[in-house]
C-alpha positions as CSV (number, residue, x, y, z in Angstrom):
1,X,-64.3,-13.9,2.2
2,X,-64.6,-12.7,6.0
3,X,-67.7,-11.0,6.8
4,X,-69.4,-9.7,10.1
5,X,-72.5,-10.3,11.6
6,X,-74.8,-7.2,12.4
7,X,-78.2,-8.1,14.1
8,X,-81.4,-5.4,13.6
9,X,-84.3,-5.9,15.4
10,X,-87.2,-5.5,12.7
11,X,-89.7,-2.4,14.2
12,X,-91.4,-0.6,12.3
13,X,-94.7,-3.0,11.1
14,X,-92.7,-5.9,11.5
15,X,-93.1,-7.9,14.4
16,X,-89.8,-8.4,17.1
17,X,-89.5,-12.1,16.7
18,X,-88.3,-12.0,13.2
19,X,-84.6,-11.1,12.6
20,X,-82.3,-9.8,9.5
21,X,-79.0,-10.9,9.9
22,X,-77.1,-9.0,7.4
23,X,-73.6,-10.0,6.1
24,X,-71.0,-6.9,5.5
25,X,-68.2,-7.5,3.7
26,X,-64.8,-6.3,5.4
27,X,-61.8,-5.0,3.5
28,X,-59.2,-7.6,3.1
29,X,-56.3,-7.6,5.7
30,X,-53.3,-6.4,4.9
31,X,-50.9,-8.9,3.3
32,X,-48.6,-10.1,6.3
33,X,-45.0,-8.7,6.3
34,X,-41.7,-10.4,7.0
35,X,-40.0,-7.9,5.5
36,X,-41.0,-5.2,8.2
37,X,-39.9,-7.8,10.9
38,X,-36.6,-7.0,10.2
39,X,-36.7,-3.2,10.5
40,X,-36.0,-3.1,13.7
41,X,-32.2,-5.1,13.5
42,X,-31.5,-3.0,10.6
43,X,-31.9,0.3,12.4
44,X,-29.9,-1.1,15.1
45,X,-27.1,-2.1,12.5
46,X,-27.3,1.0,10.6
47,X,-27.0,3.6,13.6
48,X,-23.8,1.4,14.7
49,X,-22.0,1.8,11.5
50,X,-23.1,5.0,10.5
51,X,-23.4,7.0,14.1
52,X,-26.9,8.2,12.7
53,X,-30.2,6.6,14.0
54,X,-32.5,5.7,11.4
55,X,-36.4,6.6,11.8
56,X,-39.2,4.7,10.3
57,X,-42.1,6.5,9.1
58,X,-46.2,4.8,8.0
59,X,-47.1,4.7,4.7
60,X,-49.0,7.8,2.7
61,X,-52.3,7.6,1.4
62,X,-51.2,7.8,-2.0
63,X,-48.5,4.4,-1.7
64,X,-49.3,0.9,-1.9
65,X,-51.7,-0.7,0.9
66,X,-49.7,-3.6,1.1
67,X,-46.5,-1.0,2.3
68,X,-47.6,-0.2,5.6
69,X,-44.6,0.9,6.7
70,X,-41.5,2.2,4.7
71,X,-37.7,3.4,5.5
72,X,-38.6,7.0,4.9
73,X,-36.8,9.2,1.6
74,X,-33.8,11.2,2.2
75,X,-35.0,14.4,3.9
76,X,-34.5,16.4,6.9
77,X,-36.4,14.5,8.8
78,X,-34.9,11.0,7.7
79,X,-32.2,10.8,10.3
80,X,-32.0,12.0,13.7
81,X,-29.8,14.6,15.7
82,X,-26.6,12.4,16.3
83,X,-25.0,11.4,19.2
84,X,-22.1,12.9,20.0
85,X,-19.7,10.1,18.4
86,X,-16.3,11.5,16.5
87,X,-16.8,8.0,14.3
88,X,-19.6,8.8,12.8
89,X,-19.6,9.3,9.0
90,X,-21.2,12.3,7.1
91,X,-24.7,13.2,7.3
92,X,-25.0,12.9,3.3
93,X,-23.4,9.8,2.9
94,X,-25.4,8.4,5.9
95,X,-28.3,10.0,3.9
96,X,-27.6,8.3,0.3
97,X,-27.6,4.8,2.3
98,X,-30.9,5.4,3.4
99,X,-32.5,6.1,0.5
100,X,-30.5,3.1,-0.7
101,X,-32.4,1.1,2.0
102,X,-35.4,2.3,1.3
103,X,-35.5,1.6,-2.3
104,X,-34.6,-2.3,-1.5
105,X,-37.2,-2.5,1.0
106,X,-40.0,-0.9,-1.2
107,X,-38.5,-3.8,-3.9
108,X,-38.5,-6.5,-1.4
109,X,-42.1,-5.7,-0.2
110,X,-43.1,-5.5,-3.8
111,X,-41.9,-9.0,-4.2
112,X,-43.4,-10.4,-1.3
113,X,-46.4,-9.6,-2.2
114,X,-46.5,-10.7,-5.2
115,X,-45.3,-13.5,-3.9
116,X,-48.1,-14.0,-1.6
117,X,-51.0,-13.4,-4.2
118,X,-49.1,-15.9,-6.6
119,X,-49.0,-18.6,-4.3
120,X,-52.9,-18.0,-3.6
121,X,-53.0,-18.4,-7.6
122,X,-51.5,-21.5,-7.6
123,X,-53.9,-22.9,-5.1
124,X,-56.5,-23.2,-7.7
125,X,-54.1,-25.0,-9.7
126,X,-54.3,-28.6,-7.9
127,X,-56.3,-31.0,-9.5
128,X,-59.4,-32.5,-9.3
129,X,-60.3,-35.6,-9.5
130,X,-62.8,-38.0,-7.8
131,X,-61.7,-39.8,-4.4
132,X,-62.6,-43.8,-4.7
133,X,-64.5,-43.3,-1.5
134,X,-66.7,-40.1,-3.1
135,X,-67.9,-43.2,-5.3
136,X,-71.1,-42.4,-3.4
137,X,-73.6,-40.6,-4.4
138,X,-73.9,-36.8,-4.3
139,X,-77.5,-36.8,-3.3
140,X,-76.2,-39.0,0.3
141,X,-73.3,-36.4,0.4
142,X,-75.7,-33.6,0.8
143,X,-78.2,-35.4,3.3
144,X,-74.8,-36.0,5.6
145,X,-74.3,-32.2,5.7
146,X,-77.7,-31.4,5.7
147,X,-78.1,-33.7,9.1
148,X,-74.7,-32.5,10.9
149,X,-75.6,-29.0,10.0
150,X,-79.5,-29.4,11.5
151,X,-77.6,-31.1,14.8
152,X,-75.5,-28.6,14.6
153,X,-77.8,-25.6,15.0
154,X,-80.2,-27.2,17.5
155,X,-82.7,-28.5,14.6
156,X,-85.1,-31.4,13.6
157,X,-84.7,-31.0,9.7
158,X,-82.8,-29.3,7.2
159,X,-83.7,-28.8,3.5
160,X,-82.0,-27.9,0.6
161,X,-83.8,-26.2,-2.2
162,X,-82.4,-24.9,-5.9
163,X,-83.1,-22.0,-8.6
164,X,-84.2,-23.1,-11.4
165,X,-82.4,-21.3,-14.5
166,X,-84.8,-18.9,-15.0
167,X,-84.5,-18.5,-11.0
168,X,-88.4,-18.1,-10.6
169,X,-88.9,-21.8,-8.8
170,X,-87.6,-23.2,-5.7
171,X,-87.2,-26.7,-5.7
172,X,-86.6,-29.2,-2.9
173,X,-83.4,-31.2,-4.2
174,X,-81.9,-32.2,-0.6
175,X,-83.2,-32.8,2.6
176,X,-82.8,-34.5,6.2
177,X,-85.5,-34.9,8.6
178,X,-88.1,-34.5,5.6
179,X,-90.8,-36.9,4.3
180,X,-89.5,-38.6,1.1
181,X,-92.4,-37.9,-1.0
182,X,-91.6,-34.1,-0.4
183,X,-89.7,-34.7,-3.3
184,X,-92.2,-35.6,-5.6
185,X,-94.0,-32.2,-5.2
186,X,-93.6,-29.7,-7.6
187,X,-91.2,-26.7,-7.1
188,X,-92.6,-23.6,-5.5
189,X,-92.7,-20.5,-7.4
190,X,-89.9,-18.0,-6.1
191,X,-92.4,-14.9,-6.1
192,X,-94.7,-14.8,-2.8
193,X,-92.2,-16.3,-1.2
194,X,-91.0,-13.6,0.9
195,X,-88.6,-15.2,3.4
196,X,-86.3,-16.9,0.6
197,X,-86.4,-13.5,-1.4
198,X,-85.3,-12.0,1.1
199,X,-82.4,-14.5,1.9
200,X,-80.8,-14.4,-1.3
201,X,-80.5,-10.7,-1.2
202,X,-78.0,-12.2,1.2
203,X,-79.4,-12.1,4.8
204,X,-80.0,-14.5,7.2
205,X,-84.1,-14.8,7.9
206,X,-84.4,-16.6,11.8
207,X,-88.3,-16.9,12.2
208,X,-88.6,-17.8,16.1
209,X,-92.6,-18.7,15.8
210,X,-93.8,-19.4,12.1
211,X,-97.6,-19.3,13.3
212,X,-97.1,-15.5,13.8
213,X,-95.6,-15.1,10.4
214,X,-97.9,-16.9,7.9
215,X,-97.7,-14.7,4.8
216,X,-93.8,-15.3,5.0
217,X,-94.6,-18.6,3.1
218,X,-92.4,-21.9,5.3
219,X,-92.1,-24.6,2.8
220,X,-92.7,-26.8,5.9
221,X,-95.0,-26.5,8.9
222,X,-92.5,-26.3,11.9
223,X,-93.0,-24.0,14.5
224,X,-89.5,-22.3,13.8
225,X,-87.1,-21.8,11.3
226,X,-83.6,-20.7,9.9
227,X,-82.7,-19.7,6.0
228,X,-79.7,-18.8,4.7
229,X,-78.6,-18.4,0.9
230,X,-76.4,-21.1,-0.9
231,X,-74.9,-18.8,-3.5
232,X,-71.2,-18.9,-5.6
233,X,-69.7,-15.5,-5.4
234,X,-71.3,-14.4,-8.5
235,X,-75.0,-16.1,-8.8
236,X,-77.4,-17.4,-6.4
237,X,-77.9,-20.8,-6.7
238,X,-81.1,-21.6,-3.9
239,X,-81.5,-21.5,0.3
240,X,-80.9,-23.6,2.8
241,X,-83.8,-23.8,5.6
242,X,-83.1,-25.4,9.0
243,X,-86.8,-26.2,10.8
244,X,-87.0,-26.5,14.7
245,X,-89.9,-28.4,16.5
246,X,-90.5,-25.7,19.1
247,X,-90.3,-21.9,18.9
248,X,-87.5,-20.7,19.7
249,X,-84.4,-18.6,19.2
250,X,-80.7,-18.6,16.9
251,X,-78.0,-17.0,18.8
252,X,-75.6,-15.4,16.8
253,X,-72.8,-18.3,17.2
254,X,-75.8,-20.4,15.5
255,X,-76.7,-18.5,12.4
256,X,-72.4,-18.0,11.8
257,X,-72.2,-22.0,12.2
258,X,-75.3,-22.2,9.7
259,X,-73.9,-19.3,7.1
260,X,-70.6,-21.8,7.3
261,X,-73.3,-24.8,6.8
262,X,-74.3,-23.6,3.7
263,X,-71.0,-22.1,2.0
264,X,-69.5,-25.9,2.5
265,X,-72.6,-26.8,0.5
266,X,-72.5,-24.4,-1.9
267,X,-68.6,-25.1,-2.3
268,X,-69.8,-29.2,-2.9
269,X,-72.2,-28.1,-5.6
270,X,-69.7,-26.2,-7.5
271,X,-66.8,-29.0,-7.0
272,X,-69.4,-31.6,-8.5
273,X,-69.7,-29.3,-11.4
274,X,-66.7,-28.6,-11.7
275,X,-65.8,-32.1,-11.3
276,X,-67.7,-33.1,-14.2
277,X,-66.4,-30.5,-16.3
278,X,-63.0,-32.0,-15.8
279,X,-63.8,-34.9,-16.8
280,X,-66.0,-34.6,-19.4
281,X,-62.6,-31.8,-20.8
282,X,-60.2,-34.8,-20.4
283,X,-62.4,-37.4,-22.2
284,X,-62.8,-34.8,-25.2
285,X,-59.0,-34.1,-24.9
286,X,-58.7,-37.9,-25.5
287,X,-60.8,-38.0,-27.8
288,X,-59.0,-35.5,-30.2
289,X,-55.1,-36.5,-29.6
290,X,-56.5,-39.9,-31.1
291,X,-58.3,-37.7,-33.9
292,X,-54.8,-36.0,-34.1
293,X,-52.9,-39.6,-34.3
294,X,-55.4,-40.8,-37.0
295,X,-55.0,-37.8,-39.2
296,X,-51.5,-38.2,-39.2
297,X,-51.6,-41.7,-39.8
298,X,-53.9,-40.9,-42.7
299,X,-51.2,-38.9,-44.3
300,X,-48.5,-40.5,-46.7
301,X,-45.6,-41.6,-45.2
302,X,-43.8,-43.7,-47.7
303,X,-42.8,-41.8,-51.2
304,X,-43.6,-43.8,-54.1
305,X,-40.7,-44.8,-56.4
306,X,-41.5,-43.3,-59.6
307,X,-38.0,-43.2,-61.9
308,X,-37.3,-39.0,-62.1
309,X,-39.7,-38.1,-59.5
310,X,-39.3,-36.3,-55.6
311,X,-42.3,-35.1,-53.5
312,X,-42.5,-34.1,-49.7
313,X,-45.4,-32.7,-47.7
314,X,-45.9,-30.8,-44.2
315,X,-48.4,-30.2,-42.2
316,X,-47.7,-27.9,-39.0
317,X,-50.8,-29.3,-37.5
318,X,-48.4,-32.0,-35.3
319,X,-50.5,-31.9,-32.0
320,X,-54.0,-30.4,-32.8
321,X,-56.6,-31.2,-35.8
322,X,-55.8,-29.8,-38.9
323,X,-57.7,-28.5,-41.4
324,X,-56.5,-29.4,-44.6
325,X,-54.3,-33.0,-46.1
326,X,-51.4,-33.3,-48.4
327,X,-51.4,-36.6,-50.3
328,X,-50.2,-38.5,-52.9
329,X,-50.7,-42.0,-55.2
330,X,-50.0,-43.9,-58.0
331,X,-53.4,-44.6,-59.6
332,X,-54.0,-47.6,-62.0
333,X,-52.9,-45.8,-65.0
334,X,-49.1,-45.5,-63.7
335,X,-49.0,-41.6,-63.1
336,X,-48.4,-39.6,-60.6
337,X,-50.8,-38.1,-58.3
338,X,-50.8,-35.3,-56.0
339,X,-53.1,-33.2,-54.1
340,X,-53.4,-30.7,-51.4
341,X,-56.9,-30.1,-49.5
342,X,-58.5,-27.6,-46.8
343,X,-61.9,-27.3,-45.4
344,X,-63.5,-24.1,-44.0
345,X,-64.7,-24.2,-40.7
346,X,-62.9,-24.9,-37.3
347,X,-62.2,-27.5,-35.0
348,X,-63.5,-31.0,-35.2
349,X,-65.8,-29.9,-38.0
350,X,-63.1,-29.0,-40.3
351,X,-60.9,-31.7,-39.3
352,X,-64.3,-33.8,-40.1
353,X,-64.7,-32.2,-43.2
354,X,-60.9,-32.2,-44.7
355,X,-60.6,-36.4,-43.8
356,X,-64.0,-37.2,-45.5
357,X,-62.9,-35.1,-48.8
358,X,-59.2,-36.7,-48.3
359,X,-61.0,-40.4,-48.7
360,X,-63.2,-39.5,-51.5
361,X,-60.3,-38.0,-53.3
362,X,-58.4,-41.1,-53.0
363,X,-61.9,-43.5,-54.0
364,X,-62.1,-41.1,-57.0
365,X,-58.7,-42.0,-58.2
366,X,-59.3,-45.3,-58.8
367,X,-60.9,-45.5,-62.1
368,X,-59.6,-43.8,-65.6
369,X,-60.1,-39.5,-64.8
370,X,-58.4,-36.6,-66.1
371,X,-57.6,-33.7,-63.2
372,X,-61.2,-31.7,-63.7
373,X,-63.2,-35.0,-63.9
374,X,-61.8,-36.0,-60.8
375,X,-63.2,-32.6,-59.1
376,X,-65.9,-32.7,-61.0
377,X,-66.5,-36.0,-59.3
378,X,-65.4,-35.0,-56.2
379,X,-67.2,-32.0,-55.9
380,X,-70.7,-34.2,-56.6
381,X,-69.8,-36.1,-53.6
382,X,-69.5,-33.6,-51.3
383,X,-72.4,-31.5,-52.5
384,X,-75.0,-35.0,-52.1
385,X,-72.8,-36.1,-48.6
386,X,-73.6,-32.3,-46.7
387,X,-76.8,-30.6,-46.7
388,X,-74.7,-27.1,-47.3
389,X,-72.4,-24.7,-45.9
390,X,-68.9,-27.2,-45.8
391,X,-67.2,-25.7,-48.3
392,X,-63.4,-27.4,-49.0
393,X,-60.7,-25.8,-51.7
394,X,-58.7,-28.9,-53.7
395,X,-55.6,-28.7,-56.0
396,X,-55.2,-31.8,-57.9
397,X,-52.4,-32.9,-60.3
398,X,-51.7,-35.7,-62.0
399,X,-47.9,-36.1,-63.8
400,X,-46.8,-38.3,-66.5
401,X,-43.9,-39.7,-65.5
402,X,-41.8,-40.6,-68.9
403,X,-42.5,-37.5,-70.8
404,X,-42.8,-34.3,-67.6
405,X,-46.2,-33.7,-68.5
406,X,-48.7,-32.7,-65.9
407,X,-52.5,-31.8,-65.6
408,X,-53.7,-29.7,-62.7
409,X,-57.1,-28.5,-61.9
410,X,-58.1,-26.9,-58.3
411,X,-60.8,-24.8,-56.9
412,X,-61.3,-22.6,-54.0
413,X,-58.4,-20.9,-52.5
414,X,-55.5,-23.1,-52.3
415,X,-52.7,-21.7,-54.2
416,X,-50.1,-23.0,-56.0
417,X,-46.4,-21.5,-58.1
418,X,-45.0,-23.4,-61.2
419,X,-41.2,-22.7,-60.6
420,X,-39.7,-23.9,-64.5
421,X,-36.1,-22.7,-65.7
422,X,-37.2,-19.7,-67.2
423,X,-40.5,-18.8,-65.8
424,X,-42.4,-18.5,-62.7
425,X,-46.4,-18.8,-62.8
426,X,-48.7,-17.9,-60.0
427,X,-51.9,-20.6,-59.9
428,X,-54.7,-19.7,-58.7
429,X,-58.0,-20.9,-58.8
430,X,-61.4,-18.3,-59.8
431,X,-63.4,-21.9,-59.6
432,X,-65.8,-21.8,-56.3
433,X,-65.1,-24.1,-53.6
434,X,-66.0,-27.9,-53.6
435,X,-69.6,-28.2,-52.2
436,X,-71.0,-24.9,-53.2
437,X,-73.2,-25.8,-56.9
438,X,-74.3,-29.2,-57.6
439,X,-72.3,-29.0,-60.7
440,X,-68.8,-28.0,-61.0
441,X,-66.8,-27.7,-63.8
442,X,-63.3,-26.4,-63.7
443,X,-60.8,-25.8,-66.1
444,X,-58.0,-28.0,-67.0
445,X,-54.4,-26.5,-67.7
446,X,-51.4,-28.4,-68.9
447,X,-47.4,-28.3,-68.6
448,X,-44.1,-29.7,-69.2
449,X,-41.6,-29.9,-66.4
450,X,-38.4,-29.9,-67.2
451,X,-35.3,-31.7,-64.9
452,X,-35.5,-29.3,-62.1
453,X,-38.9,-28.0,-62.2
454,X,-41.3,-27.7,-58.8
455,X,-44.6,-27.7,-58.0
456,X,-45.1,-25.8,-55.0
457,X,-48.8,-26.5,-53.7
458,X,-49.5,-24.2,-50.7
459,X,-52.4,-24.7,-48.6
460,X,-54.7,-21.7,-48.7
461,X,-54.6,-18.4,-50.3
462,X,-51.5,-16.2,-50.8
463,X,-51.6,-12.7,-51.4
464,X,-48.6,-11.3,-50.8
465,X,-46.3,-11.0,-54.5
466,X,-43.1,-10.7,-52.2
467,X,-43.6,-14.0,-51.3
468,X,-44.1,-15.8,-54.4
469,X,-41.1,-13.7,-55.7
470,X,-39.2,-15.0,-52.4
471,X,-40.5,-18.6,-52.8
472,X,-39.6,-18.5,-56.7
473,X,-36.2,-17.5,-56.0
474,X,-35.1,-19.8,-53.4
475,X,-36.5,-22.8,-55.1
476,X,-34.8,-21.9,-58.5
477,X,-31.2,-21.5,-56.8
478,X,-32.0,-24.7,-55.6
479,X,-33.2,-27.0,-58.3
480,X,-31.3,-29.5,-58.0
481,X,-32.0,-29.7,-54.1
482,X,-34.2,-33.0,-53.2
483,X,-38.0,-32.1,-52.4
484,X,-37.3,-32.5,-48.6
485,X,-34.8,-29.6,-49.0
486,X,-36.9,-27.5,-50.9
487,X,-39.7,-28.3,-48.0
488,X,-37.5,-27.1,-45.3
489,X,-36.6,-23.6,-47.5
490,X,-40.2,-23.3,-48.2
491,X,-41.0,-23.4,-44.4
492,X,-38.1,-20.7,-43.6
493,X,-39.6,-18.6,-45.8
494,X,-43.4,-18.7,-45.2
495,X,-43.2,-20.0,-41.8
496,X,-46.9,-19.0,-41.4
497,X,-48.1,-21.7,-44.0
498,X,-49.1,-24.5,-42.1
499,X,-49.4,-26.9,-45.1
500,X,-47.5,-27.4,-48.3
501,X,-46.5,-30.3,-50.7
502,X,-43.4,-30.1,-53.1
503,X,-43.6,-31.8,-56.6
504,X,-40.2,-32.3,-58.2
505,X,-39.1,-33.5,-61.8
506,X,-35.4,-34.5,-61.2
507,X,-32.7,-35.9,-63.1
508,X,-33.9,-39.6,-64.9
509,X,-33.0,-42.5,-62.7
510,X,-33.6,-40.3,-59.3
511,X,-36.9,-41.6,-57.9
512,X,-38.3,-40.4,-54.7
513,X,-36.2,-40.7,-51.7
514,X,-32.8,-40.7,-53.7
C-alpha cells in the first residue's frame, strides 16, 4: 500500500520537539494500459482507409476507472469534418466502424485488467516453505533487522515489543543494542503509555529530547527516540522503538526508511505464522490420506465363496474419511454375514467412531449370536467405550446359506429394501442409535430369499418413496444381474448415497465372484 508522509508540528500544549507523522492512504493508481498505447496507430490507420479522422475522448464519471480513455460512441461529435478526399467512404459506415472499435477496445481493456488483478492473485499462490539456510532461529532473524534498521536511522538500539491477545501489555520480544536481562522483565501495561498508544493509531511518534517528555512513558532511558507501529493490514500486532544516545532530530527520509523497517518485520512475523500454519496443514493432510488408505484397507476386498451367494459394497468416500463401513464375514457357524455402519459426527471423529464400531462388529461375530444379540452386544460396547454423545446406526444380517433364510436386525437410521419376486419391503429401523441407553434391545425379523432376491443395505436414511420405487424396479428387471451390476444400477440411480452393500441369493452353484 503506498502512503504519504505529512509532518504537523504539535502547538497547542504540546511542546515543538515532539512530532506526529501521520500516514494517508492514497487511492491506488490506475491499472497501466497497453491497450491505449496503440490508439494512436489506429487513428492513423483508420483515417487512411476511411478518409474520416477518428477523435478520442476521456472517460465519464459514471465508466470504469480503469478506462481512462475510450474510442468515443457513434455521435456527431465522433468523427471529424473530413478532408476534402473523393475516396473517402460514407460518414455512416465510417460511423458503424467506430462504434465497432470502440466496443473491442472497451472488451480488450476489460480483459486487461482482469488480467492484471489476476496475475496479482496468483502471486499469493507460490508456496512456502522453509529455506535450509532460515534453519536459524527467528529470534536472530529479528535482532539482524532490528540492528540494520537502528544503523540505518542513525541509532544506538532498536527494540521490538508485542500485544499481548487481550492487547493491554507490551512486551519486549526482540531487541538490538539492549541489555539481555531486559527480557526477563515483565511486560508493560499498554494504558499510560501514551507514546505507543498513540503509534498504533498509526502515526509515527519522533521524541527529539525524552527528558522534556517524561509522562510519555520511554521503555528505555535514551535521550531520543523513534516509534512506529508493526501492524498486518487488519490488527495491530506491537511497536517498534529506535533509541538514539543524543537528542536529536528524524528527517523525514528517516522515519520513511524506519515505517519500511518495521513493515519488513511485520511481513517476517506473519510469514513465520504462516509458515507454521503450512506445515502444521501438510502434516495433518498426511496424516488423514493415511487414515484414508487404512480405512480402505479395512474394508473387504476379497468375496467369500459361499455356494448361491453374490455381495458387493461401495463407499464414495475414495479420497477423504468416511463415515460409515460396509463389511462382510463368514463367522464360525458357516453363515453369511453382512453389515453396513455410520457414525454421527464429522471428520476424524466420525471416521474414529465408524472404524472402532467396524472392529467391535467383527470381535462380536466370533462366538454363537443371533442378529439382535449381536447389537445387543455391540451396542454395550459402545455405550461403556464413549462417555456419550457418539451415536452410530448398524444394519446387521446374517444368511443361511443352504436354505435362503436370513435374520436382520439394525438400529438408527440406516435403511434397507427387501427386493423378492413378488414383493418389495421398505426396512427401517424405529430402534435408537447404538450408544444412546445402556441397554438395547431390538427386534429380530426373519425371511426367505428366493434365487434372485436382494438385499439392498443403504447407508443412512431414505425418505423419498420415488426412490425405493426406482431402486425396487431396476433391481427386479435385473435379478439375475451379478451384485456388482446391481451396485453400479444402484449408484446411477441414487448417486447421492455415498455407501451401499448388495446381498444376492443366486442360482445354486454361483458363489461370489461367478
Amino acid at each position: 500500500m503506498t502512503h504519504s508522509i505529512r509532518e504537523y508540528i504539535v502547538t497547542n500544549n504540546l511542546p515543538p520537539f515532539l512530532r506526529l507523522h501521520i500516514a494517508e492512504e492514497l487511492a491506488a493508481p490506475p491499472s497501466p494500459s497497453l491497450v491505449d498505447d496503440t490508439l494512436a496507430s489506429l487513428a492513423t490507420a483508420f483515417e487512411l482507409a476511411t478518409g474520416w479522422p477518428l477523435v478520442e475522448e476521456s472517460a465519464t464519471l459514471t465508466e470504469s476507472s480503469s478506462h481512462r480513455r475510450r474510442v468515443k460512441e457513434s455521435t456527431d461529435d465522433t468523427i471529424s469534418a473530413p478532408p476534402a478526399d473523393a475516396t473517402r467512404i460514407e460518414r455512416w459506415r465510417a460511423a458503424q466502424l467506430s462504434d465497432a472499435i470502440s466496443n473491442l477496445f472497451a472488451q480488450l481493456k476489460t480483459l486487461q485488467t482482469a488480467l492484471w488483478h489476476r496475475e496479482a492473485e496468483l502471486a499469493i499462490g507460490i508456496p512456502v516453505s522453509p529455506k535450509r539456510e532460515e534453519e536459524e532461529h527467528l529470534a536472530a532473524r529479528l535482532e539482524v533487522m532490528l540492528r540494520n534498521g537502528a544503523d540505518a536511522v542513525g541509532c544506538c538500539a532498536a527494540g521490538l515489543y508485542m500485544l499481548d491477545d487481550a492487547t493491554t501489555e507490551l512486551k519486549l520480544r526482540a531487541a538490538s543494542g539492549l541489555p539481555n536481562d531486559r527480557f526477563l522483565e515483565p511486560a508493560r501495561p499498554l494504558a499510560g503509555a501514551f507514546a505507543e498508544l498513540e503509534a498504533l493509531i498509526g502515526h509515527a511518534v519522533v521524541l527529539e529530547d525524552a527528558s522534556l517528555l517524561p509522562h510519555w512513558r520511554l521503555p528505555e532511558s535514551f535521550p531520543a527516540a523513534l516509534c512506529l507501529p508493526v501492524s498486518s493490514p487488519t490488527d495491530p500486532l506491537g511497536t517498534i522503538w529506535f533509541f538514539a544516545d543524543s537528542v536529536r532530530d528524524f528527517t523525514d527520509q528517516e522515519i520513511h526508511l524506519a515505517e519500511i523497517i518495521a513493515g519488513s518485520i511485520a511481513a517476517e512475523l506473519q510469514r513465520e505464522v504462516l509458515l507454521a500454519e503450512c506445515l502444521a496443514s501438510k502434516q495433518a493432510d498426511r496424516q488423514v490420506i493415511t487414515a484414508v488408505h487404512w480405512q480402505h484397507n479395512h474394508l473387504p476386498t476379497i468375496k467369500p465363496i459361499v455356494d448361491g451367494w453374490d455381495v458387493a459394497g461401495w463407499s464414495a468416500s475414495d479420497d477423504e474419511l468416511a463415515s460409515g463401513f460396509y463389511d462382510w464375514f463368514v463367522p464360525p457357524d458357516g453363515s453369511l454375514a453382512v453389515a453396513v455402519g455410520m457414525s454421527n459426527g464429522i471428520g476424524m471423529e466420525s471416521a474414529l467412531n465408524a472404524s472402532a464400531l467396524q472392529a467391535s462388529v467383527r470381535a462380536h461375530t466370533d462366538y454363537a449370536h443371533n442378529a439382535a444379540n449381536l447389537i445387543y452386544r455391540v451396542n454395550d460396547s459402545v455405550w461403556n467405550a464413549s462417555t456419550g454423545g457418539h451415536a452410530s446406526s448398524l444394519f446387521y444380517c446374517k444368511a443361511t446359506p443352504d436354505s435362503g433364510e436370513i435374520e436382520y436386525s439394525t438400529a438408527g437410521v440406516v435403511t434397507a429394501i427387501l427386493v423378492q419376486k413378488s414383493d418389495v419391503e421398505l426396512i427401517q429401523s424405529d430402534a435408537p442409535p447404538l450408544g444412546v441407553e445402556p441397554e438395547l434391545n431390538p427386534p429380530m425379523t426373519r425371511a426367505r430369499l428366493a434365487q434372485g432376491d436382494v438385499l439392498l443395505i443403504l447407508g443412512g436414511p431414505s425418505t423419498r418413496p420415488s426412490l425405493h420405487l426406482e431402486l425396487s424396479r431396476q433391481i427386479r428387471k435385473n435379478r439375475d444381474a451379478t451384485a456388482e451390476e446391481l451396485l453400479d444400477l444402484v449408484r446411477s440411480v441414487a448417486p447421492q448415497n455415498d455407501l451401499a452393500l448388495i446381498l444376492h441369493r443366486r442360482q445354486q452353484g454361483e458363489a461370489s465372484g461367478h
